[in-house]
C-alpha positions as CSV (number, residue, x, y, z in Angstrom):
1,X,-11.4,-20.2,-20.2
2,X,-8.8,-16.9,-19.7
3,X,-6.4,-16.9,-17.3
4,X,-3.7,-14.1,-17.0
5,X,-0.5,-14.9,-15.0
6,X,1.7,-11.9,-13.9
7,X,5.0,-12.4,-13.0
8,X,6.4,-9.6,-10.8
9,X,9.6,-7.8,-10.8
10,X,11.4,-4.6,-12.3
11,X,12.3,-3.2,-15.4
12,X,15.7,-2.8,-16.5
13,X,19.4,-4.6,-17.0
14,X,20.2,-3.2,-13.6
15,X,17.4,-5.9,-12.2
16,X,18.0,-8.4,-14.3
17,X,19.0,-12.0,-12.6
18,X,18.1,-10.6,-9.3
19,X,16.3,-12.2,-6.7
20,X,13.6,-9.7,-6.7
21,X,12.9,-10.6,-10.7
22,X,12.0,-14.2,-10.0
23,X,8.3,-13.2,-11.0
24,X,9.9,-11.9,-14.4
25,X,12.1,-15.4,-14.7
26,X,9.0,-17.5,-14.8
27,X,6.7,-16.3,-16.3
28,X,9.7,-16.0,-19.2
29,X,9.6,-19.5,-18.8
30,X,6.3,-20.1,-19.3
31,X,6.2,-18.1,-22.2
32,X,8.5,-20.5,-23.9
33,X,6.8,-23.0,-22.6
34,X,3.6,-22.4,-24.7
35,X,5.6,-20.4,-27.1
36,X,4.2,-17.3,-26.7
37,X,6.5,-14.3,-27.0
38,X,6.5,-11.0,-25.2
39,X,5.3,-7.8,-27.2
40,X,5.5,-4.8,-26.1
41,X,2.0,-3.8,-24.4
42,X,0.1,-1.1,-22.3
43,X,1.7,-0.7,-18.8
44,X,4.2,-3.6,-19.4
45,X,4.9,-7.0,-22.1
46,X,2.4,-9.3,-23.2
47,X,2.3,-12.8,-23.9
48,X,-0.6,-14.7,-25.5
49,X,-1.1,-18.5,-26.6
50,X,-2.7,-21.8,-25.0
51,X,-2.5,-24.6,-23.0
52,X,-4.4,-27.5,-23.1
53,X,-7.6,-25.3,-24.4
54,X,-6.8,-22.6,-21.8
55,X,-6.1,-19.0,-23.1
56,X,-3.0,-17.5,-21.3
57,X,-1.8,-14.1,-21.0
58,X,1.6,-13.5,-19.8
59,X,2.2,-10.4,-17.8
60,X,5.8,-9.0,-16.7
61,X,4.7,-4.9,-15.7
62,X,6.7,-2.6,-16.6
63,X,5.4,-0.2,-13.5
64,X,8.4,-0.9,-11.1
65,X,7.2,-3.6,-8.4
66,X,5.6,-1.0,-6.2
67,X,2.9,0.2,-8.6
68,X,2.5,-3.4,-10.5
69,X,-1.5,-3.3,-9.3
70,X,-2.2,-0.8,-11.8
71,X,-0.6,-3.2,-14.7
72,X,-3.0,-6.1,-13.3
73,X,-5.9,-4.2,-12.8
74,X,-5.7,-2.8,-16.4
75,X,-5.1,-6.3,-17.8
76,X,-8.3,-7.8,-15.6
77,X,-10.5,-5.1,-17.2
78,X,-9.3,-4.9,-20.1
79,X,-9.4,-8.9,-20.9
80,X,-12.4,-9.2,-18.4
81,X,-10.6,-12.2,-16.7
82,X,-12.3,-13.6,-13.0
83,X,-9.3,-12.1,-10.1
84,X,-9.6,-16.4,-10.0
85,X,-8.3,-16.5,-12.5
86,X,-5.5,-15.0,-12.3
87,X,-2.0,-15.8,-10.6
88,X,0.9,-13.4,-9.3
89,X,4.1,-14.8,-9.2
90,X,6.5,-13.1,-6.9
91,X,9.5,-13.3,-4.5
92,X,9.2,-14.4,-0.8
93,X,11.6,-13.6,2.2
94,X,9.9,-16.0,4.4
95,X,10.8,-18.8,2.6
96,X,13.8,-20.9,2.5
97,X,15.4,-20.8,-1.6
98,X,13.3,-22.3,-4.5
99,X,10.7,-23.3,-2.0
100,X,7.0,-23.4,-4.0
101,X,3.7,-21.8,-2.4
102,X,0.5,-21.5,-3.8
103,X,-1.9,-19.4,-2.0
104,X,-5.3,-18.6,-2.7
105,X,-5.6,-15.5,-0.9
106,X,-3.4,-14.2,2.1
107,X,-2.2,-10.7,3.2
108,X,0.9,-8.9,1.6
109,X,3.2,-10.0,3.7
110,X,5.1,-6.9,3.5
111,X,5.8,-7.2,-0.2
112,X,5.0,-4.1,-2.2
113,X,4.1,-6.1,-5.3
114,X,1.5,-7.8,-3.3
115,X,0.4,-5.1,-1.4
116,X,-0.1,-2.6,-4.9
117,X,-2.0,-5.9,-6.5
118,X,-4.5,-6.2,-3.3
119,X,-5.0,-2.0,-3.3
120,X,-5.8,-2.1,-7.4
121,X,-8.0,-5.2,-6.6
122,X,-9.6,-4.7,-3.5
123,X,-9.5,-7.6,-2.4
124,X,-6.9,-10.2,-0.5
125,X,-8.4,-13.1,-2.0
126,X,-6.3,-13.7,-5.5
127,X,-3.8,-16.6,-6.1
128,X,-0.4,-16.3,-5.7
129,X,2.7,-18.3,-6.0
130,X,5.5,-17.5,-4.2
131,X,8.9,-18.0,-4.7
132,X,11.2,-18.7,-1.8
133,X,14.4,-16.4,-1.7
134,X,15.3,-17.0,2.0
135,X,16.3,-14.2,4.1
136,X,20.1,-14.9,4.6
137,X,20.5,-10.9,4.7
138,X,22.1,-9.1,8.0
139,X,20.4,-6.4,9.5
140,X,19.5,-3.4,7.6
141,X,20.6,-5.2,4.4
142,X,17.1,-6.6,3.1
143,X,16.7,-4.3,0.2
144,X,20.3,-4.7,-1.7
145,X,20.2,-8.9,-0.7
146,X,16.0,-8.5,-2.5
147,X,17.8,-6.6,-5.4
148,X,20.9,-8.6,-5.6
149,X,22.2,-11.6,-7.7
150,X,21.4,-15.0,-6.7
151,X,24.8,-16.7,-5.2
152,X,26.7,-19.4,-7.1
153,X,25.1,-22.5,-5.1
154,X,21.5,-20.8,-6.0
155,X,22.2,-20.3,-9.4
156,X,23.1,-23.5,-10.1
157,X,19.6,-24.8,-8.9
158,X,17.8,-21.9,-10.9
159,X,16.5,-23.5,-13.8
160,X,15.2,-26.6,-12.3
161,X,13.6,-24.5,-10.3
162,X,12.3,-22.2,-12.7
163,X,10.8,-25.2,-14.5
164,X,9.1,-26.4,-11.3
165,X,7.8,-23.2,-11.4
166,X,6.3,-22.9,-14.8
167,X,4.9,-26.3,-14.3
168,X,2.8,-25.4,-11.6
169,X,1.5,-22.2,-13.0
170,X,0.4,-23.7,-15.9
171,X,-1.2,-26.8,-13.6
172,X,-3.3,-23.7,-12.2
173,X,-5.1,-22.7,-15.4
174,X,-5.9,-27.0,-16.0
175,X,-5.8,-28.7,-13.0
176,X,-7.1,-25.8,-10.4
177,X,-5.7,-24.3,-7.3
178,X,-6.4,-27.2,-4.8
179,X,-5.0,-29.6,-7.5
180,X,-2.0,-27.6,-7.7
181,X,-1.5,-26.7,-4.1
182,X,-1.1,-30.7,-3.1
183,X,0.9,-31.4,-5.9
184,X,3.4,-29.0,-5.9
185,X,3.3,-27.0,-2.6
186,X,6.3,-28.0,-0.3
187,X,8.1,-29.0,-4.1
């Protein structure tokens, strides 16, 4: 079995450690996980190893969030991997920090990741597991607080997070979404 997990975020220093990356952290994380390094690959960086049998790509795109359905799309094809088989990992407003949700399908949510994956794909219905980033922003503010450094407090909680992260990604590909969803959902 193939599975190819994308994590979402942006290219560059200037986006480095921000909240909006958190799709880039963990799948980084992962990566090391299974020690897989990133290459250099079409329409982003590529990881490939295993995991208990499984084949795992590693996708971070290198198409800016907004466009990052044209990296998946092309990765899908390319690898000819089920959309069930596949898992976006992104950042979510509506969630308070660190907080873990595995969907199966759902709208976009207003997220432009999500919303390029689901015009590339077609289709609503793909796994995804969100990240929780809270939305302690004022008015007007949403974009620099998405594309801004994570506070001290948040920081310090960042890598067990992370891990949790990783953990249940990788559950995904062995145990399934509904294993995965009550075991880490809520965690």
């Amino acid at each position: 079995m193939k599975y190819l997990i994308i994590g979402l975020g942006n290219k560059g220093d200037e986006y480095k450690g921000t909240r909006h990356n958190i799709g880039f952290d963990v799948a980084e994380k992962i990566a090391a996980e299974i020690e897989a390094p990133f290459q250099t690959a079409n329409f982003g960086w590529i990881a490939e190893g295993k995991y208990k049998g499984r084949k795992i790509l590693l996708l971070k795109p290198d198409t800016y969030m907004n466009l990052s359905g044209k990296a998946v799309k092309f990765w899908i094809q390319k690898e000819n991997i089920p959309v069930e088989n596949i898992l976006v990992i992104t950042d979510d407003l509506a969630l308070p920090f660190g907080t873990l949700r595995l969907k199966m399908k759902g709208s976009d949510a207003g997220h432009n990741g999500l919303k390029s994956v689901q015009q590339e794909l077609e289709t609503q219905n793909y796994p995804r597991l969100r990240f929780g980033i809270s939305a302690d922003f004022a008015e007007g503010r949403q974009v620099d607080y998405v594309l801004g450094k994570w506070t001290e407090t948040e920081a310090e909680k960042l890598p067990e997070r992370i891990e949790t992260f990783a953990k249940a990604a990788l559950s995904f590909t062995f145990a399934g979404g509904a294993n995965t969803m009550s075991a880490f959902n809520g965690k």
